[in-house]
C-alpha positions as CSV (number, residue, x, y, z in Angstrom):
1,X,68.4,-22.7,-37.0
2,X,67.8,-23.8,-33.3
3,X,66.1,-21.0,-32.7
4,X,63.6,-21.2,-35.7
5,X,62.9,-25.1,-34.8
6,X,61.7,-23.9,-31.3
7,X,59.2,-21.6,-32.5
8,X,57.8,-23.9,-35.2
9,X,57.2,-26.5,-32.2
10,X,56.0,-24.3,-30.1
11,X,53.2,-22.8,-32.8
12,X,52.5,-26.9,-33.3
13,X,51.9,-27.4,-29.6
14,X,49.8,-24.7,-28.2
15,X,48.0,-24.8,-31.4
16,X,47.2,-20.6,-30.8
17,X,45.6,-18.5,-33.3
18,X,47.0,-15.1,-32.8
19,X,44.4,-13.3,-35.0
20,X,41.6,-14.5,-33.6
21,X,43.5,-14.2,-29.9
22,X,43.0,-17.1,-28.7
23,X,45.3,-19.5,-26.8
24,X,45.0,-23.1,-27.0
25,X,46.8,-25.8,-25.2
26,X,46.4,-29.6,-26.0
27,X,45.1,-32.4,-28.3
28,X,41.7,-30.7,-29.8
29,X,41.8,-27.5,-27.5
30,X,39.8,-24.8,-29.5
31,X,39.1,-27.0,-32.1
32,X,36.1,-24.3,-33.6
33,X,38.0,-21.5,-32.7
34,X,36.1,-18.4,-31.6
35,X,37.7,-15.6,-30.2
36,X,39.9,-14.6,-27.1
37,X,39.5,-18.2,-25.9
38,X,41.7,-19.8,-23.6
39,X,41.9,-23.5,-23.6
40,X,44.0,-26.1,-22.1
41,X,43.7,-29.7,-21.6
42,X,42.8,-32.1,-24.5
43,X,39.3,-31.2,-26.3
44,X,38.8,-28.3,-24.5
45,X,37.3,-25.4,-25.2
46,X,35.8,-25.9,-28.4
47,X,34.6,-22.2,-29.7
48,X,32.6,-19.1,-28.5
49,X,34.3,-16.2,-27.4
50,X,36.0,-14.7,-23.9
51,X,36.0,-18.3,-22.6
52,X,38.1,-20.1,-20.2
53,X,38.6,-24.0,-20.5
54,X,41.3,-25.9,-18.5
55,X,41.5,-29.2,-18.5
56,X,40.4,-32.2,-20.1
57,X,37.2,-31.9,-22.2
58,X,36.5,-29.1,-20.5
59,X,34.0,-27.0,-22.5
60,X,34.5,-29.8,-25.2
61,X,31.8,-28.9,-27.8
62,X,30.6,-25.1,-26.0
63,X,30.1,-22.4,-28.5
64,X,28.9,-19.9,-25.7
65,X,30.6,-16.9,-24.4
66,X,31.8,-15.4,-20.9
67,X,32.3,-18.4,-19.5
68,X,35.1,-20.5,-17.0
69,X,35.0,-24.1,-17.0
70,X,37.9,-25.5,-14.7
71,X,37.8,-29.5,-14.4
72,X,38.1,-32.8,-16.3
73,X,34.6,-32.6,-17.6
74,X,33.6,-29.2,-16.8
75,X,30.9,-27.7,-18.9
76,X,31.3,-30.7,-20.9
77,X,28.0,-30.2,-23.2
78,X,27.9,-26.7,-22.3
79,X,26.7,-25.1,-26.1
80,X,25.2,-21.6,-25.7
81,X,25.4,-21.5,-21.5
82,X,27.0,-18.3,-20.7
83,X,28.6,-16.4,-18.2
84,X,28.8,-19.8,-16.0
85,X,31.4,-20.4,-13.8
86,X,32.4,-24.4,-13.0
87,X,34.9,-25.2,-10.9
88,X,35.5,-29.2,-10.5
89,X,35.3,-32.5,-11.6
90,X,32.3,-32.9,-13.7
91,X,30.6,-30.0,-12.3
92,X,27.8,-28.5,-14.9
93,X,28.9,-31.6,-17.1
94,X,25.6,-31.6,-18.4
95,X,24.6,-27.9,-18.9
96,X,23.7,-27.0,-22.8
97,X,22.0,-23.7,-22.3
98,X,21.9,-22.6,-18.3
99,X,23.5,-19.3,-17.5
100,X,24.9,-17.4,-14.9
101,X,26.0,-20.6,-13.3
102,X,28.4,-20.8,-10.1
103,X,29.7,-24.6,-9.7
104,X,32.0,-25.3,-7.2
105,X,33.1,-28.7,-5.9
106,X,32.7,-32.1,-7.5
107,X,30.0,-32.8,-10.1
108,X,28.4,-30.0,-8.5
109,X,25.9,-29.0,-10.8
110,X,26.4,-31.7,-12.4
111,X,22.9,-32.7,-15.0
112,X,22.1,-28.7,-14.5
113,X,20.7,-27.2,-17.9
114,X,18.6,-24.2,-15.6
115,X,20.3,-20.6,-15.2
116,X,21.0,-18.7,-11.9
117,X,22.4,-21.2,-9.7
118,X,24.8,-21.4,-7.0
119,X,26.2,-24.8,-6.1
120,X,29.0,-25.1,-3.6
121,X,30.0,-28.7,-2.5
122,X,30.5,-32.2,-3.4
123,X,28.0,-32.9,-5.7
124,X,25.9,-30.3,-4.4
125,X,23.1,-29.5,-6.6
126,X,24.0,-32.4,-8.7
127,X,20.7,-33.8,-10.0
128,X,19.1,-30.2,-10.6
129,X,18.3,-30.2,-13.8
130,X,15.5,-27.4,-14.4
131,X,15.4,-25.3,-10.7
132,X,16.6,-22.1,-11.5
133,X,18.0,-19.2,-8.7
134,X,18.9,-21.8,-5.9
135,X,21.8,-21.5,-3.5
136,X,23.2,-24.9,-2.5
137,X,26.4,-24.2,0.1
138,X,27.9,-28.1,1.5
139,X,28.9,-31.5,0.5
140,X,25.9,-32.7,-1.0
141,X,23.6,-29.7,0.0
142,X,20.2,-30.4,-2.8
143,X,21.7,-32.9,-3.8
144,X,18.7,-34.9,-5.2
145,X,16.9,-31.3,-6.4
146,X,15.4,-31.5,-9.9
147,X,13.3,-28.8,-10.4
148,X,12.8,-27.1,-7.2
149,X,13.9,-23.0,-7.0
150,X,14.3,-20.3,-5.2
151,X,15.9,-22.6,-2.6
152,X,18.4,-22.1,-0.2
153,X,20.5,-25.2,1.2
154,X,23.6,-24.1,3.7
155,X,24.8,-27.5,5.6
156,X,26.2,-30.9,4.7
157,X,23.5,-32.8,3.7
158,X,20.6,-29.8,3.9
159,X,17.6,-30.2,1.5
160,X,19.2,-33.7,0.3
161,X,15.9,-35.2,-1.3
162,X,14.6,-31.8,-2.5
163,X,13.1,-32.7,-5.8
164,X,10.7,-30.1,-6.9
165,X,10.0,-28.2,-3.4
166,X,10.2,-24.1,-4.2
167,X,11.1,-21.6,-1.7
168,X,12.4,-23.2,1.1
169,X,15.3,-22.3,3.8
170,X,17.3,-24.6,5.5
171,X,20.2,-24.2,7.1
172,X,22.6,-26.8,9.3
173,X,23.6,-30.3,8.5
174,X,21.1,-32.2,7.4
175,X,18.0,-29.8,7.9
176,X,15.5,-30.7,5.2
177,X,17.4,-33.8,4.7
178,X,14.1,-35.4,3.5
179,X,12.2,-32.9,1.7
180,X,10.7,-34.2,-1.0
181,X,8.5,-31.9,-2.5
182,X,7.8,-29.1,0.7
183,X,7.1,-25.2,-0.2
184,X,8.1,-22.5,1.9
185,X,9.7,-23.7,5.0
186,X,12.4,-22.2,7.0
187,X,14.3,-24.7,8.9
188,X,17.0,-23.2,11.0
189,X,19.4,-26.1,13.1
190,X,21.5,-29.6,12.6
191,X,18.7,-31.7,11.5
192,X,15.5,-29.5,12.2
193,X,12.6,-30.4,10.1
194,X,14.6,-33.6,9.0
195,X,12.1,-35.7,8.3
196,X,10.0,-33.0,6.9
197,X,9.0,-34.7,3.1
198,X,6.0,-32.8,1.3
199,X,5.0,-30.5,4.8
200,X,4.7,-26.6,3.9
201,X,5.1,-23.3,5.2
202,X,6.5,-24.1,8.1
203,X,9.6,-22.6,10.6
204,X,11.3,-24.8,12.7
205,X,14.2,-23.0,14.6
206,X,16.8,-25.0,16.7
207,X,18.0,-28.8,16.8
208,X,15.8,-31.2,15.9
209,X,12.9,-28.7,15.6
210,X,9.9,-30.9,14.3
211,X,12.3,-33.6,13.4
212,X,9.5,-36.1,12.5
213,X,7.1,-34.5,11.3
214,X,6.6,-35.2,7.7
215,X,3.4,-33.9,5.7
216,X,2.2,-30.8,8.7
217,X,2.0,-27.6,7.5
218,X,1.8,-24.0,9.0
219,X,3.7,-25.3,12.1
220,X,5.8,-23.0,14.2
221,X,8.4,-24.9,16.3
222,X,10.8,-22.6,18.4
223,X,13.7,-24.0,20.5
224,X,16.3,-27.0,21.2
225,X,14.0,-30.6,20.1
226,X,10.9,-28.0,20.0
227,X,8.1,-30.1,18.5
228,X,10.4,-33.1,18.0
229,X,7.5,-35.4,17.6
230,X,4.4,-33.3,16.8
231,X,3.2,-34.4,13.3
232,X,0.3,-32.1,12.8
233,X,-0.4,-29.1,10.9
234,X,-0.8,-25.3,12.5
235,X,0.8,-25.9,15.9
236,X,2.8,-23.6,18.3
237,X,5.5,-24.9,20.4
238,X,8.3,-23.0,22.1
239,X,10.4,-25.0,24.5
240,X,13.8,-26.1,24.7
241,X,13.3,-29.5,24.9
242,X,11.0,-32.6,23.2
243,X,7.9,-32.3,25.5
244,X,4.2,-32.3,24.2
245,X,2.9,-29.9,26.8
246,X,5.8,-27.0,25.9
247,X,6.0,-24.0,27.7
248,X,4.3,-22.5,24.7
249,X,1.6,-24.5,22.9
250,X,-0.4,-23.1,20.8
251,X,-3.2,-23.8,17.3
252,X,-3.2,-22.2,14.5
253,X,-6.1,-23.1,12.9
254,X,-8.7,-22.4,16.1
255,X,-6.7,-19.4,17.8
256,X,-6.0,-21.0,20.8
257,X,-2.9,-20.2,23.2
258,X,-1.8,-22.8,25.9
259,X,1.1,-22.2,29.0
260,X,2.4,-25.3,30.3
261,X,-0.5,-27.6,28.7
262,X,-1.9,-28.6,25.1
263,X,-5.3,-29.2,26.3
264,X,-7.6,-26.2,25.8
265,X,-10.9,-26.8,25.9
266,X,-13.3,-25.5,22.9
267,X,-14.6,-22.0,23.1
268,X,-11.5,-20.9,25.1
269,X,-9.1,-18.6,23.4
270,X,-5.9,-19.4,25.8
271,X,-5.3,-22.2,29.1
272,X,-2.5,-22.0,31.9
273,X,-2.0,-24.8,34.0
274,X,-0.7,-24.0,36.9
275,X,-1.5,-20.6,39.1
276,X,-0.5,-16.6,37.4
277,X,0.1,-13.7,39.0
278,X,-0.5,-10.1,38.0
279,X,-0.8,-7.0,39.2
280,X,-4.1,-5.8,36.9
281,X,-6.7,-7.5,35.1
282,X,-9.3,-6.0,33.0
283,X,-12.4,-7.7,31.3
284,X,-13.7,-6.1,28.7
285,X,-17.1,-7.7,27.4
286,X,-17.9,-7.4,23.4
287,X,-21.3,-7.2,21.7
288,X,-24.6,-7.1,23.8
289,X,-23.5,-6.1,27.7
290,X,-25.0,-8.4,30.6
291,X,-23.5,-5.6,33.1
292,X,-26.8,-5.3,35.5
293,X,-27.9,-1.8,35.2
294,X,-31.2,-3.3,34.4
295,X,-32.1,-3.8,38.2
296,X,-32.5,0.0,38.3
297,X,-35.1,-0.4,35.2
298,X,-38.8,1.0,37.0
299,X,-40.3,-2.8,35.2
300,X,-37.7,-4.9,37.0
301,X,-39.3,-7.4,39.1
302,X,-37.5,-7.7,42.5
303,X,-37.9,-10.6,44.7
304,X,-39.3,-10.4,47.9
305,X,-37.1,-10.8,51.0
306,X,-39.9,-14.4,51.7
307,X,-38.9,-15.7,47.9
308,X,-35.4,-15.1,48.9
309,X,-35.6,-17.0,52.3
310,X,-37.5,-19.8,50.5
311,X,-34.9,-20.1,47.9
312,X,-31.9,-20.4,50.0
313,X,-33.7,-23.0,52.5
314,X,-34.8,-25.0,49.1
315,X,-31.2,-24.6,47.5
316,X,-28.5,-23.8,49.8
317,X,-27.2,-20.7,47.6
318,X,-28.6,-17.6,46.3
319,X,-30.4,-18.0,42.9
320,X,-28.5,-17.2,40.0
321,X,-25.3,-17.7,41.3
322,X,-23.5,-21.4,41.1
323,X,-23.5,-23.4,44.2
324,X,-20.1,-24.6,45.2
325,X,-20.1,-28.0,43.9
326,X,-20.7,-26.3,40.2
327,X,-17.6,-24.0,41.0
328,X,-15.5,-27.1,41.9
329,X,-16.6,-28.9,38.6
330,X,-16.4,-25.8,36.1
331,X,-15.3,-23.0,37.9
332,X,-16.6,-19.5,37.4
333,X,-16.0,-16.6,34.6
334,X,-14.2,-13.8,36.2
335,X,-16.8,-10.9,33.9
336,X,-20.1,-13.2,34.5
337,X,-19.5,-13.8,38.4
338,X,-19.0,-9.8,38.9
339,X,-21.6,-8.9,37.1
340,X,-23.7,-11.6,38.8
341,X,-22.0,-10.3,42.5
342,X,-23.7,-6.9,41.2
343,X,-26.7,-7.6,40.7
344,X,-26.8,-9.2,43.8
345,X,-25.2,-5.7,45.7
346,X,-28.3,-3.5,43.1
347,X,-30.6,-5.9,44.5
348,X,-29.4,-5.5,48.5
349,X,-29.2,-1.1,47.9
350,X,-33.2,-1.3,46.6
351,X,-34.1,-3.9,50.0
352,X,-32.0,-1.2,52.0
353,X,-34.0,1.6,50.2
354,X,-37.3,0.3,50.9
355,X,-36.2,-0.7,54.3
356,X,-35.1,3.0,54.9
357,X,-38.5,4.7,53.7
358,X,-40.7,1.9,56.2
359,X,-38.6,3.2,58.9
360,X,-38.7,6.6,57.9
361,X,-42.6,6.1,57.7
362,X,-43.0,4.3,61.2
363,X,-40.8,7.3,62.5
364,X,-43.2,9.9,61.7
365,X,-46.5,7.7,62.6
366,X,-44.8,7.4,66.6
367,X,-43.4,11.2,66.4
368,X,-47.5,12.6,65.2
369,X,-48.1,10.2,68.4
């Protein structure tokens, strides 16, 4: 008799259906039924088949299948979500018809109704509601993500403000912090890019890389506080410190490189401050070539030796080539001046060659003599 009062209790209070092969286990659990369900905790687990639902109102009203709710409040709206995976309080409590879910931590996940997410964290990923195939890995990683996806957040705090920003990287505590509504950055470092809010296509690598910077785009900031406070678009700077003039400045937007300075004056494809040393250089001219072959050329006119001797007692230099105060106040090109040198040496071998035939000439008048 004993034995037959146990098993009618314990039919009444796991409230299993063995044909249907499911196993329930509280107030409510697997109230629809279903199939090869397992539910425990009060109202969870309502139907759908090959789910698991433990604890309270976990999976209270789901009719989807393949899925693990584990959590007061997991999956609690969950209806034809599947395959989803939520592990903690509240965590894809709002989900109705997202799929392949992974929610792990407190109310991660928690107003998400999109499918292929990842959420690891305290409420990591908790205000997504519509971004689909983004990773979220810390306490509060997108936390304030709506609709943004393809993201990836790895950090305590990273991408906090993301809202609807796509295809974005960042990686460390609190890098993206601010990002509102930024595309395709890669911020790599505890805070880099933090204050980075609708900026673009940027990669900031190392701490506080292009901290403030807000709405630049295109930048490339490489090294410890590299382009801290630069808040322009298309910029280069690699240095391991907060400096303007980086080792490695460059723009974007005009092709210009500078070493150890940001002012490069227009025209100029790269500056150095400061003196180089190399062991070759080679200037190569493009288009139409000013190389002064043309001094050979039977029409060219060259000066006489008088016009030369007038010149240089009128301007203290040789004509065509600067005198020294335009050298000190805009220097010389390295191709022009050679080829100016040149002509200068062309010039001196046709005085020497004329020269040569006179004396030659006189030679013979005083040897018929």
């Amino acid at each position: 008799m004993k034995s037959k009062l146990l098993l009618l209790i314990s039919m009444i209070f796991f409230n299993s259906n063995v044909n249907a092969q499911n196993t329930a286990l509280g107030d409510n659990a697997n109230l629809g039924g279903g199939t090869n369900n397992t539910s425990l905790g009060a109202k969870s687990g309502y139907s759908g088949t090959h789910n698991v639902a433990i604890g309270k109102q976990a999976g209270a009203v789901n009719i989807g299948n393949y899925n693990v709710f584990m959590g007061y409040r997991s999956g609690l709206q969950n209806t034809l979500g599947h395959y989803n995976v939520f592990l903690g309080q509240d965590t894809g409590n709002a989900n109705q018809s997202g799929s392949q879910n992974v929610f792990v931590g407190t109310q991660a996940g928690k107003s998400n109704n999109a499918s292929n997410n990842v959420f690891i964290g305290y409420v990591s990923g908790t205000a997504n509601y519509s971004g689909s195939l983004n990773l979220f890995l810390g306490n509060e990683s997108g936390r304030s993500n709506v609709g943004g996806s393809n993201n990836v957040f790895s950090g305590h705090e990273a991408g906090y403000k993301n809202i609807n920003g796509n295809n974005n990287v960042f990686s460390g505590k609190e890098s993206g912090s601010a990002n509102i509504n930024g595309n395709g950055n890669t911020f790599i470092g505890t805070q880099t890019g933090y204050g980075n809010t609708y900026g673009s296509l940027n990669v900031f690598l190392g701490y506080k890389a292009g901290f403030n910077n807000m709405t630049g785009s295109n930048n490339v900031f490489i090294g410890n506080t590299a382009g801290e406070n630069e808040t322009g678009s298309n910029r280069l700077y690699i240095d391991n410190s907060q400096t303007a003039t980086p080792l490695i400045y460059g723009k974007f937007d005009t092709d210009q490189l500078g070493i150890n300075t940001n002012v490069i004056p227009a025209g100029y494809t790269m500056a150095v401050k400061g003196r180089f040393i190399t062991e070759e250089i080679k200037v190569k001219e493009y288009g139409s070539s000013g190389w002064p072959d043309f001094v050979f050329a039977k029409n060219y006119k060259l000066p006489t030796l008088t016009e030369v001797e007038n010149y240089i007692n009128t301007n203290g230099h040789l004509q065509n080539i600067p005198s020294a105060c335009e050298v000190e106040e805009n220097g010389i090109l390295l191709g022009e001046m050679n080829a100016k040198l040149l002509q200068k040496i062309e010039e001196l071998t046709l005085y020497i060659i004329k020269q040569e035939a006179r004396i030659e000439k006189l030679e013979a008048a005083v040897s018929s003599k």
